[in-house]
C-alpha positions as a printed NumPy array, in Angstrom:
array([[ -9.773, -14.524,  28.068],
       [-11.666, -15.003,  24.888],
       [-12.276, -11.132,  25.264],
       [ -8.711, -10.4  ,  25.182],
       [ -7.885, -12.461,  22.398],
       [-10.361, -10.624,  20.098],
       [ -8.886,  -7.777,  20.85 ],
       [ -5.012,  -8.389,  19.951],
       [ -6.528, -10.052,  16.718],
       [ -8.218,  -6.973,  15.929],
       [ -4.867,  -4.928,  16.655],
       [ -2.785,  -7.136,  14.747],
       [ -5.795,  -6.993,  11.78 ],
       [ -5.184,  -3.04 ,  11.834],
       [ -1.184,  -3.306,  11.601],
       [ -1.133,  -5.754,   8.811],
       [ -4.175,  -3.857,   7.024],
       [ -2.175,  -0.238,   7.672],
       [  0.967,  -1.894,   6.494],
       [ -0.286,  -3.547,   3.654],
       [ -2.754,   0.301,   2.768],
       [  1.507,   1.682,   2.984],
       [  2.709,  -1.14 ,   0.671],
       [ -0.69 ,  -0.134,  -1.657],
       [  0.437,   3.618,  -1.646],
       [  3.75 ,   2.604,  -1.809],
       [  3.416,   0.19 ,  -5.486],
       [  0.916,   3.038,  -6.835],
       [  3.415,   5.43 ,  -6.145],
       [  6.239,   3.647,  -8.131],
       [  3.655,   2.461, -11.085],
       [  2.523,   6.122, -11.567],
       [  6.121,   7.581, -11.586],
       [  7.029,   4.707, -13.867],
       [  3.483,   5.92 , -16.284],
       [  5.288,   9.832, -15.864],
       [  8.523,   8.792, -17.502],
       [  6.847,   6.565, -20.677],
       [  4.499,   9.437, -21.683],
       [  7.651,  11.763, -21.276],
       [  9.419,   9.51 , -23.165],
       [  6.392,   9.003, -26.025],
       [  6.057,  12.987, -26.61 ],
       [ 10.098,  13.278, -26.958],
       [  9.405,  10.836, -30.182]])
């Protein structure tokens, strides 16, 4: 039983880590695009 347990844990551990690795990507993603458009925006000035 205990066996069994430790093994959905670690399954639901590797969702929530690959999810939260996607949300990672995800936030550096949108912070670099937002970086992209300010130093487009400081060599117009």
């Amino acid at each position: 039983m205990m066996i069994v347990t430790s093994a959905n844990l670690k399954m639901q551990l590797a969702k929530k880590a690959s999810q939260v690795l996607v949300i990672l990507r995800f936030m550096f993603l949108l912070q670099f695009k937002q970086e992209e458009k300010e130093g487009e925006r400081i060599s117009q000035l």
